[in-house]
N, CA, C and O atoms as CSV, one atom per row, in Angstrom:
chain,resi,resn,atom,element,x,y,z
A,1,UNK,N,N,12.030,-10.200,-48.980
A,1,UNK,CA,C,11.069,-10.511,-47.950
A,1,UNK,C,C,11.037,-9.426,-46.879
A,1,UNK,O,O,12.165,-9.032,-46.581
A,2,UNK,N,N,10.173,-8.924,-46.316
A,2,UNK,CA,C,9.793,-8.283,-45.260
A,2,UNK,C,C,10.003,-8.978,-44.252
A,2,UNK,O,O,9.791,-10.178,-44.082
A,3,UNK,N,N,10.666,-7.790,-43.187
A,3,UNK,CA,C,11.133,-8.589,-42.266
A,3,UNK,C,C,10.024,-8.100,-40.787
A,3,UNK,O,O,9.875,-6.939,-40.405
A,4,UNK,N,N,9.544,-8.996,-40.334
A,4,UNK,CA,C,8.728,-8.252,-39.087
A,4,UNK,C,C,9.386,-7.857,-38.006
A,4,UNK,O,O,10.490,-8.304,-37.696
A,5,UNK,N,N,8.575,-6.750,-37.176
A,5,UNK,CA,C,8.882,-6.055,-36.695
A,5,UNK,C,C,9.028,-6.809,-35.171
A,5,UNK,O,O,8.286,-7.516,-34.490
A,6,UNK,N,N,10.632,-6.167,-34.997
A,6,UNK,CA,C,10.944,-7.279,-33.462
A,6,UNK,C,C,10.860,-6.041,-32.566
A,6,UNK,O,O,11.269,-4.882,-32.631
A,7,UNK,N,N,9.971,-6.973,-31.475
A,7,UNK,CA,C,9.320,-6.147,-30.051
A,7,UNK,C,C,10.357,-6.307,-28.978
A,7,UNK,O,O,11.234,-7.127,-29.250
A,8,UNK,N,N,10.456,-5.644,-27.708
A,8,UNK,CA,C,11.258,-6.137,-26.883
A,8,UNK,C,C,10.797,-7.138,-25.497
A,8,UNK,O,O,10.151,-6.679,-24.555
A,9,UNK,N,N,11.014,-7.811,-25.535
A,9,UNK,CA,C,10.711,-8.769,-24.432
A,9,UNK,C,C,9.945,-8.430,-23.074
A,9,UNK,O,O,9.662,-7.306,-22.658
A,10,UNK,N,N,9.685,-9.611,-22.504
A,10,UNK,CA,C,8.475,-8.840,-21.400
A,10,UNK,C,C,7.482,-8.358,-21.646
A,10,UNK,O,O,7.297,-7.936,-22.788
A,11,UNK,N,N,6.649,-8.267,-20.821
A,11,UNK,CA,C,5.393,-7.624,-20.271
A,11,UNK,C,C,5.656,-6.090,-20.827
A,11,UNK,O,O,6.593,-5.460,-20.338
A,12,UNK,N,N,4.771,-5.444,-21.924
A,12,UNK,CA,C,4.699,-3.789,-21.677
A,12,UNK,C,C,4.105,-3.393,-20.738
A,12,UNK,O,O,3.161,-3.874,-20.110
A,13,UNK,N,N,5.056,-1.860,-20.556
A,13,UNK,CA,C,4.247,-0.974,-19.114
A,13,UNK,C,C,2.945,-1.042,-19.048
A,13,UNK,O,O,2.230,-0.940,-20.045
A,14,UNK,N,N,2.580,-1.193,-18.055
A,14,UNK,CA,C,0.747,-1.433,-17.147
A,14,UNK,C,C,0.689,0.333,-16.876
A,14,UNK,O,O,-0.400,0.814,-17.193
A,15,UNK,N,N,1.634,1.253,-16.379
A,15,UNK,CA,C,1.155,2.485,-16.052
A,15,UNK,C,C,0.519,3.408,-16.676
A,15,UNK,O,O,1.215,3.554,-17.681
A,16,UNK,N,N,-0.473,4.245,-16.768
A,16,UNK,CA,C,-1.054,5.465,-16.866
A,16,UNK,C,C,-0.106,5.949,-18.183
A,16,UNK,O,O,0.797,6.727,-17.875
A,17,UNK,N,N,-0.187,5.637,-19.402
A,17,UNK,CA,C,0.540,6.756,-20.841
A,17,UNK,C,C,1.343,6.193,-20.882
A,17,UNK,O,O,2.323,6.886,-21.157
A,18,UNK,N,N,1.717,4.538,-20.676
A,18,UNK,CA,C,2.865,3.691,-20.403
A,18,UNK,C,C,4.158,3.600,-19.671
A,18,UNK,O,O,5.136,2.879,-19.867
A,19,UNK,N,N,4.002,4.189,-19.097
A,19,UNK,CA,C,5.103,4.138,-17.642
A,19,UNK,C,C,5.444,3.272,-17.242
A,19,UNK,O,O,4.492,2.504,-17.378
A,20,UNK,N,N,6.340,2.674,-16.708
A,20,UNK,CA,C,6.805,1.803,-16.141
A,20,UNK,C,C,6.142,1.559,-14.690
A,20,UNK,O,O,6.467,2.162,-13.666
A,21,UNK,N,N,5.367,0.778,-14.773
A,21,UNK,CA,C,4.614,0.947,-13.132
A,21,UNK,C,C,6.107,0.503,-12.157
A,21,UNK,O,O,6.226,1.307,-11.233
A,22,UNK,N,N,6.960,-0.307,-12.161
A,22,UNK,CA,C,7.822,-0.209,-11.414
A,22,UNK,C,C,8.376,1.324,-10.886
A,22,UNK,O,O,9.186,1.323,-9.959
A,23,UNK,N,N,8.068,2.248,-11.300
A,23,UNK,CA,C,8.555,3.646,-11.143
A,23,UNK,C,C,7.642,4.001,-10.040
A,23,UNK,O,O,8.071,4.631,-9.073
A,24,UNK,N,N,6.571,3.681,-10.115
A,24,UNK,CA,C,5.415,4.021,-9.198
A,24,UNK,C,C,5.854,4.051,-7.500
A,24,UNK,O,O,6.702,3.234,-7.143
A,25,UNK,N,N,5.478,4.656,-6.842
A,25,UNK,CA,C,5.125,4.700,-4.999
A,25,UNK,C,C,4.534,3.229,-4.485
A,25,UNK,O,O,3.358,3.037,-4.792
A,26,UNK,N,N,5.045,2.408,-3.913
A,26,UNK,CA,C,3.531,1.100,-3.509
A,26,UNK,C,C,3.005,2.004,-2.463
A,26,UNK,O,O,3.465,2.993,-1.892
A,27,UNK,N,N,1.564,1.154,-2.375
A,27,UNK,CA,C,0.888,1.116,-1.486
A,27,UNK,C,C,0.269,-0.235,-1.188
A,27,UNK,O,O,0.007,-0.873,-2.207
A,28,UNK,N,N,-0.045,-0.861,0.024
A,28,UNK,CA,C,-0.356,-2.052,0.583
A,28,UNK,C,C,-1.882,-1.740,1.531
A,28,UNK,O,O,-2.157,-1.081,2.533
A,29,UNK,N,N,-2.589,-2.566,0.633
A,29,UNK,CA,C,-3.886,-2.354,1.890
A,29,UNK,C,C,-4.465,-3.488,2.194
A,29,UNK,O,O,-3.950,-4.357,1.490
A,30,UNK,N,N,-5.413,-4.011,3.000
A,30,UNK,CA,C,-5.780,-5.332,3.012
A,30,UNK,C,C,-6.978,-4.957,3.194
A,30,UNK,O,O,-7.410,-4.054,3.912
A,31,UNK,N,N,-7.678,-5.906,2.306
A,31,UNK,CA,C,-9.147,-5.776,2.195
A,31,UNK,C,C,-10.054,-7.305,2.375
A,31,UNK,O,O,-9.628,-8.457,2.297
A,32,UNK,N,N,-11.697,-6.713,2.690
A,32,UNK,CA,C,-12.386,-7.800,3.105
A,32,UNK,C,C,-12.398,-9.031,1.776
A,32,UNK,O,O,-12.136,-8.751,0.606
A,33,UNK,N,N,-12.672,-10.070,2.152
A,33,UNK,CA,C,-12.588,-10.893,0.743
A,33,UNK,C,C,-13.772,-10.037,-0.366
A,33,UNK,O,O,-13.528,-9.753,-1.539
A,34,UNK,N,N,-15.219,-9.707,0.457
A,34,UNK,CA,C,-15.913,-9.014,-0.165
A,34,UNK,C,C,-15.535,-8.361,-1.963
A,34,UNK,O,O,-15.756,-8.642,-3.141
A,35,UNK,N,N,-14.481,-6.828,-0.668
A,35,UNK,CA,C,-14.447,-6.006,-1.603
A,35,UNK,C,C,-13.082,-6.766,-2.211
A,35,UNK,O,O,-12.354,-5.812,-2.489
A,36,UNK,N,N,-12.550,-7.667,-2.468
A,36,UNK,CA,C,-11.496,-7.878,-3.497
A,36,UNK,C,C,-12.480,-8.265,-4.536
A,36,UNK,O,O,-12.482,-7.690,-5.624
A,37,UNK,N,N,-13.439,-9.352,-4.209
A,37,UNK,CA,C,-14.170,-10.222,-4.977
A,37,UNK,C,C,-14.694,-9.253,-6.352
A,37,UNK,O,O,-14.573,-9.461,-7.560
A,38,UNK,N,N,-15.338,-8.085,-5.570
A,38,UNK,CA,C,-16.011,-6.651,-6.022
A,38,UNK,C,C,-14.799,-6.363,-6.999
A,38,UNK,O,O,-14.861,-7.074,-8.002
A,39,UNK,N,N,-13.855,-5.619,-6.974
A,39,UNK,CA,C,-12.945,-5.703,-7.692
A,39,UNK,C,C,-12.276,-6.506,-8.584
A,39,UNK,O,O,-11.669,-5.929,-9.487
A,40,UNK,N,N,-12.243,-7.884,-8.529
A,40,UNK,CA,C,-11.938,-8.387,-9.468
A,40,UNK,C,C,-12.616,-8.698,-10.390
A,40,UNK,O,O,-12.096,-9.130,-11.419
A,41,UNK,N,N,-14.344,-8.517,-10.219
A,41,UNK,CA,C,-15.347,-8.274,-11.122
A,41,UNK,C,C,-14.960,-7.262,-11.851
A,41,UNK,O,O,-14.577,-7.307,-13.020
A,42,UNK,N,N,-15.053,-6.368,-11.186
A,42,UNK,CA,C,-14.549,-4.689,-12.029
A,42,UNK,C,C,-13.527,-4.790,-12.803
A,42,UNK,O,O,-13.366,-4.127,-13.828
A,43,UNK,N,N,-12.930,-5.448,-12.455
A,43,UNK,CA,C,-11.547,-5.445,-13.496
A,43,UNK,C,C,-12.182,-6.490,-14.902
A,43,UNK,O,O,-12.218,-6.107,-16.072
A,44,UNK,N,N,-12.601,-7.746,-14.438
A,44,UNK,CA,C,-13.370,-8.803,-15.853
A,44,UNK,C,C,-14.173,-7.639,-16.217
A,44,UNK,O,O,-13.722,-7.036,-17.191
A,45,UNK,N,N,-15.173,-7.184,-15.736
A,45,UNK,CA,C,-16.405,-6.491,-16.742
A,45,UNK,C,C,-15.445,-5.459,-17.543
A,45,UNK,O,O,-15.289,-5.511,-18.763
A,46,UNK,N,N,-14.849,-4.551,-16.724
A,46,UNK,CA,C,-14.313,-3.292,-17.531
A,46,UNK,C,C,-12.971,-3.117,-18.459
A,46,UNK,O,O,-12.715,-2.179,-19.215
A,47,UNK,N,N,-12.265,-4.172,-18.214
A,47,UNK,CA,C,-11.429,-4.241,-18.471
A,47,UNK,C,C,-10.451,-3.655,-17.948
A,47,UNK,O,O,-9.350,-4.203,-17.903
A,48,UNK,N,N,-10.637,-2.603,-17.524
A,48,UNK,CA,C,-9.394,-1.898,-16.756
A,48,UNK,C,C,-8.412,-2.365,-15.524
A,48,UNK,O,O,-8.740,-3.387,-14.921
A,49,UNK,N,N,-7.597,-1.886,-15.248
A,49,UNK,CA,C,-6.175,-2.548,-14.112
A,49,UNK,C,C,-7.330,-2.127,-13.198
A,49,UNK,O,O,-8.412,-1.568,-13.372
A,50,UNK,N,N,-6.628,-2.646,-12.105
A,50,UNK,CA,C,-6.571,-2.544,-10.537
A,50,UNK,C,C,-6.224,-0.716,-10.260
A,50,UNK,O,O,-6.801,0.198,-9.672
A,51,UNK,N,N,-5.451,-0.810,-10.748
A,51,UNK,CA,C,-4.727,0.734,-10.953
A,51,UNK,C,C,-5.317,1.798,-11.547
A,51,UNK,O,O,-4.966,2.965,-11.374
A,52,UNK,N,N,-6.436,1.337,-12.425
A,52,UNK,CA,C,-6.925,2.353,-13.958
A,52,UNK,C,C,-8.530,2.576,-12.347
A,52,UNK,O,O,-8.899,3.745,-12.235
A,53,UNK,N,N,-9.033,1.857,-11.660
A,53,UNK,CA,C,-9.951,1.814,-10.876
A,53,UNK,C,C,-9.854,2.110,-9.776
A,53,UNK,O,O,-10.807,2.555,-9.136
A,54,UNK,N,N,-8.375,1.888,-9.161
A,54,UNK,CA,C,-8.920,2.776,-7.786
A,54,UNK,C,C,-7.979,4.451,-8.162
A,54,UNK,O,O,-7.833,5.422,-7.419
A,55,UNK,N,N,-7.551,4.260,-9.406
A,55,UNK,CA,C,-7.662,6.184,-9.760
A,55,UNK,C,C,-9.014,6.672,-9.789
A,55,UNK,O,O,-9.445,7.621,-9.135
A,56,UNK,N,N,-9.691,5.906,-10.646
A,56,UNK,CA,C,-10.896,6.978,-10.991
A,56,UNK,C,C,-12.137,6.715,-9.553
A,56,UNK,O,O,-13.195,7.288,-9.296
A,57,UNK,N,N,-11.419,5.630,-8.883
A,57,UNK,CA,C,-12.599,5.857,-7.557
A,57,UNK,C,C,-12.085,7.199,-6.423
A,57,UNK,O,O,-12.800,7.883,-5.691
A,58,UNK,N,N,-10.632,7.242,-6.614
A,58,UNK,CA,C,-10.160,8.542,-6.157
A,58,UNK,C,C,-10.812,9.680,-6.294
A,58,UNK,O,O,-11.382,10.337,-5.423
A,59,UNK,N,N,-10.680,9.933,-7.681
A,59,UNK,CA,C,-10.887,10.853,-8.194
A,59,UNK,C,C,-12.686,11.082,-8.159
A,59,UNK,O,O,-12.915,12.280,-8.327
A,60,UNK,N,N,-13.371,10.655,-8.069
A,60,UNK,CA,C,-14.736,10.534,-8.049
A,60,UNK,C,C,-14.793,10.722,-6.373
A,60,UNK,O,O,-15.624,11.511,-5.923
A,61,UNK,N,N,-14.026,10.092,-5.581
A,61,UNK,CA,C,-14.210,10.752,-4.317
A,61,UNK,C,C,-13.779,12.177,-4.155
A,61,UNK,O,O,-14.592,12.850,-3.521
A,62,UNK,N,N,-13.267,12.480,-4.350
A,62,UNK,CA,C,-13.035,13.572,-3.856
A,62,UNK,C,C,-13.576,14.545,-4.773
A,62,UNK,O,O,-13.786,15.600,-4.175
A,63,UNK,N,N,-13.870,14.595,-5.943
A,63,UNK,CA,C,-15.437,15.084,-6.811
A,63,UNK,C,C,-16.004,15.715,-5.889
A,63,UNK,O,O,-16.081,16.873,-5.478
A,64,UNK,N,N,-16.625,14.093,-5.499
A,64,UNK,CA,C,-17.703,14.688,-3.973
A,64,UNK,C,C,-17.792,15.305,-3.468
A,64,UNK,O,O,-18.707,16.113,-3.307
A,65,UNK,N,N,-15.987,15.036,-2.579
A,65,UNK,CA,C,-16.061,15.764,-1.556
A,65,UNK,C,C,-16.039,17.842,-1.938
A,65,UNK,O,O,-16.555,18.761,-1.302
A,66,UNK,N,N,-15.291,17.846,-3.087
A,66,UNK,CA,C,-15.737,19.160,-3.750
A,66,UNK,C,C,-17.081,19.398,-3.747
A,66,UNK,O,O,-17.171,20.539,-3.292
A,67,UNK,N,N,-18.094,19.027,-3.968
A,67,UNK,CA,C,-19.219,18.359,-4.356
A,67,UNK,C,C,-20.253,19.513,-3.147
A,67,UNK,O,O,-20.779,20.625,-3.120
A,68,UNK,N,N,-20.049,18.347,-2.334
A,68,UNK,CA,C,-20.351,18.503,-0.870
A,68,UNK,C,C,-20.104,19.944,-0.017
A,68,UNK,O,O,-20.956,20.511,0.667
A,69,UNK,N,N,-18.636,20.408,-0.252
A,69,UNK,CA,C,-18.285,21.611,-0.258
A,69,UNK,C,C,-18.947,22.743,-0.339
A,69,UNK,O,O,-19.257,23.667,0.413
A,70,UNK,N,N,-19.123,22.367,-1.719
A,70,UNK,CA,C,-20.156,24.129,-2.314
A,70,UNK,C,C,-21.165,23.956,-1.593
A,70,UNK,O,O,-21.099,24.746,-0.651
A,71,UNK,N,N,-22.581,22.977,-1.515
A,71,UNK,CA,C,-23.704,22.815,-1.127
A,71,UNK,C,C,-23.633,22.986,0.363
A,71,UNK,O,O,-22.900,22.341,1.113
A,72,UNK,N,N,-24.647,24.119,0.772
A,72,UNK,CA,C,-24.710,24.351,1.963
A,72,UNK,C,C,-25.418,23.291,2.971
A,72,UNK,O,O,-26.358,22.604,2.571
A,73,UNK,N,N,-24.939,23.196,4.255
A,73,UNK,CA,C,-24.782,22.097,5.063
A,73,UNK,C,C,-26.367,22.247,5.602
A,73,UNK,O,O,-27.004,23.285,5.418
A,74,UNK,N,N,-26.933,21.047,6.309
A,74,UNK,CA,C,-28.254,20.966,6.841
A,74,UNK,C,C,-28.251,21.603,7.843
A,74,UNK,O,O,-27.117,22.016,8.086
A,75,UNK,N,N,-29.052,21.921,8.634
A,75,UNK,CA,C,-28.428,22.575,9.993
A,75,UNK,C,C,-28.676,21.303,11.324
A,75,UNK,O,O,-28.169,21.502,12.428
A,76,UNK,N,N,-29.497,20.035,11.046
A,76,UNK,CA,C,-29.013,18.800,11.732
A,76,UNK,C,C,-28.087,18.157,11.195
A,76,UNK,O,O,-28.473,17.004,11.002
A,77,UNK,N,N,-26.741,18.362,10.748
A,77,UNK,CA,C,-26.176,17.443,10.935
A,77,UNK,C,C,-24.452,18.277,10.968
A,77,UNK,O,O,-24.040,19.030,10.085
A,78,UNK,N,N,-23.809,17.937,12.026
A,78,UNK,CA,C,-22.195,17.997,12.576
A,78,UNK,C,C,-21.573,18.734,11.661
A,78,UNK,O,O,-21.989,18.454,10.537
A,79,UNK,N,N,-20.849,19.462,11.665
A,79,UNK,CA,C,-19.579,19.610,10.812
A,79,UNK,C,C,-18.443,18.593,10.698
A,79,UNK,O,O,-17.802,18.584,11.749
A,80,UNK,N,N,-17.937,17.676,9.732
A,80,UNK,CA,C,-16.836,16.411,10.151
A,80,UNK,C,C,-17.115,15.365,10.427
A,80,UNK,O,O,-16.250,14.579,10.813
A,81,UNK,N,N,-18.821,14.904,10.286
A,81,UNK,CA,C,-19.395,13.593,10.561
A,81,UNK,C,C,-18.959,12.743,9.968
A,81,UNK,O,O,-18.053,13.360,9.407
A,82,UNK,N,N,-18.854,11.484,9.529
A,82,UNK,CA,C,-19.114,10.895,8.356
A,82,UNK,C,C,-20.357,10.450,8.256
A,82,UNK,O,O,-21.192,10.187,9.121
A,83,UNK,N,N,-20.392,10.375,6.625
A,83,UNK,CA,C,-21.873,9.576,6.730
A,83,UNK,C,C,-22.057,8.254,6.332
A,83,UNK,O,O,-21.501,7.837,5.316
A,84,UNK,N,N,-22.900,7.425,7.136
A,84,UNK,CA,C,-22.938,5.564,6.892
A,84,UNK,C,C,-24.232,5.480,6.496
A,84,UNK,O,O,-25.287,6.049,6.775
A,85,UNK,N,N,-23.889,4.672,5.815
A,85,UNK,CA,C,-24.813,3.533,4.968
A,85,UNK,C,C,-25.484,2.444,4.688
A,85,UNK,O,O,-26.001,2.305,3.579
């Protein structure tokens, strides 16, 4: 008889190429109920962690802000503004 293959107990790593997210830095933020709500959509539709989403919203920010960089500035508007929405 074949014997199946024994796994090891627990939850497998949640991190990035399987890492142990316990290895990870925390970070703590508190957010409007809004944007959790927003997020926990994102996570049902896409499937992805909490973690797999605010990497790639990182990373897409600051895209931008590269982005933004190259393209030469208007001449109405500040150097260091932000811009709202």
């Amino acid at each position: 008889m074949a014997r199946a293959v024994s796994r090891k107990a627990g939850r497998p790593p949640g991190g990035i190429n399987g890492q142990r997210v316990r290895d990870y830095p925390q970070v703590s933020i508190r957010v409007p109920p809004k944007l959790y709500a927003q997020l926990a959509s994102l996570t049902r539709e896409t499937g992805m962690s909490r973690l797999e989403i605010f990497i790639e919203a990182i990373d897409c920010f600051e895209s931008s802000l590269r982005t933004s960089r190259r393209r030469p500035r208007s001449a109405g508007r500040a150097r260091g503004t932000a811009r709202r929405q």
